[in-house]
N, C-alpha and C positions, 0 to 999 in steps of 0.2 A: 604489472601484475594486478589482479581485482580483489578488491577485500571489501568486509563490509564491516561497518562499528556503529557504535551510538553516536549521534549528533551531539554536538559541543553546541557553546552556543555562539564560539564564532564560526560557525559555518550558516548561521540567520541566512547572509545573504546568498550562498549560493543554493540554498534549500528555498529561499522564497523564489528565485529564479526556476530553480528545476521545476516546483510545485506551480508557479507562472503555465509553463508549458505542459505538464500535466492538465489541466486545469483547460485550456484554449484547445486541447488535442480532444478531451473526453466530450465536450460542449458541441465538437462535429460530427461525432458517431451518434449514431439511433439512440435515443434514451440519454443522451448525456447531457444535456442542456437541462431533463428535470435532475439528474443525481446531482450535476456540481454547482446546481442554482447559483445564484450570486456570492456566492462563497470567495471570502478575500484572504489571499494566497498567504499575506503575512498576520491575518490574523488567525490564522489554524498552523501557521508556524510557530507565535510565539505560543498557543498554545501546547503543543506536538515538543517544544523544547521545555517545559516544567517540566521537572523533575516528579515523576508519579511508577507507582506499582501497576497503575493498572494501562500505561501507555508507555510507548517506545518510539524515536524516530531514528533512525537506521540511515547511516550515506553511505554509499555503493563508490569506492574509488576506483580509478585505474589510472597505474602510469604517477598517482601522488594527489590525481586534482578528483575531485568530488562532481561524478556523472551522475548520480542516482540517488535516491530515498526513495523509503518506504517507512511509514505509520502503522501502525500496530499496536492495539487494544486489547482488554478482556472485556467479555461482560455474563452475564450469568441467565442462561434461559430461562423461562421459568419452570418448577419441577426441575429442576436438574441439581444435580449434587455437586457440579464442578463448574469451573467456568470454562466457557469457550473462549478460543481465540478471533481477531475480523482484521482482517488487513482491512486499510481504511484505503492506505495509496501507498503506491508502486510504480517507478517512471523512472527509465534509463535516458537521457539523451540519445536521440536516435544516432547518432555520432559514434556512440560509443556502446550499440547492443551489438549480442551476439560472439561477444565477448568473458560472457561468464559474470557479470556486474549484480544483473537481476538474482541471476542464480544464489550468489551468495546473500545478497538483501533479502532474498525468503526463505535460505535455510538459517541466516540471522535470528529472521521471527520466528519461525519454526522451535529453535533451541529455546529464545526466551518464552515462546506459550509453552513447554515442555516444563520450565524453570519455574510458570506462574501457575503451574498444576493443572493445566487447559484441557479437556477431554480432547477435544476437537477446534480445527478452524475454519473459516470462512473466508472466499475472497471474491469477490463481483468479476464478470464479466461482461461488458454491455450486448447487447441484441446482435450478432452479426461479426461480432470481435474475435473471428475463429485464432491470431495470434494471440491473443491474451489467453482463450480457452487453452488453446494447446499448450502454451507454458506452463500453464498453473497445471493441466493434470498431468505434464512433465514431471512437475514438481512435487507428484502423488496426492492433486487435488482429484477429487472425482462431483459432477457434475450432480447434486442431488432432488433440485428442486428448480423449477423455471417459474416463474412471479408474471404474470403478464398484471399488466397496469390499466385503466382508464378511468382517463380524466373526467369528473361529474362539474366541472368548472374554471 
């Protein structure tokens, strides 16, 4: 069966492992090499596992063993009166999607930006990533804004 919870902090190693793969997967689609820049897998874990009000890390089980996390933030627009929510990251073992894993790690976040008084959230898709789009607005994400980027160096 799939559940979702907060990270403990013995589950480090297999959240540095998933977020490893995360991490090496987003670096081969368009755009992901500049989103997850040299970014080290276990140092945005031990961060992701402090204990804070304004961050959450979420593992996705199935079956008892820990296939998935998800990172989850607030932060505050500017002029707004609330704070939003930003998945930061989201990564099922490909082993183990399709199963209902993801689903529950972002209706996870979803209750806890709800709990953190969040107007609104946000979740990336990279350029061409039509599964990732289609899950999130599965998930009653709706597409609002497209960011094209270039490089000045």
């Amino acid at each position: 069966m799939e559940a979702a919870r907060l990270a403990r902090p013995d589950d480090a190693l297999a959240c540095q492992t998933l977020l490893e793969g995360a991490l090496a997967t987003v670096r081969t689609q368009r755009g992901g090499a500049a989103l997850a820049g040299e970014i080290s897998a276990g140092t945005l874990i031990e961060h992701w596992l402090v204990p804070s009000d304004q961050l959450a890390l979420y593992v996705g089980e199935f079956g008892g063993a820990v296939v998935g996390l998800l990172a989850v933030c607030t932060f505050v627009r500017p002029g707004a009166e609330a704070p939003s929510g930003q998945v930061e990251c989201c990564y099922v073992e490909e082993e183990a999607r399709g199963v209902g894993v993801g689903s529950a790690l972002m209706e996870s976040a979803v209750q806890w930006c709800q709990a953190a008084g969040c107007a609104d959230m946000d979740a990336r898709a990279l350029p061409g990533d039509r599964a990732t789009k289609q899950r999130l607005e599965a998930a009653g994400f709706s597409a609002r804004l497209l960011i094209l980027n270039r490089r000045l160096r």
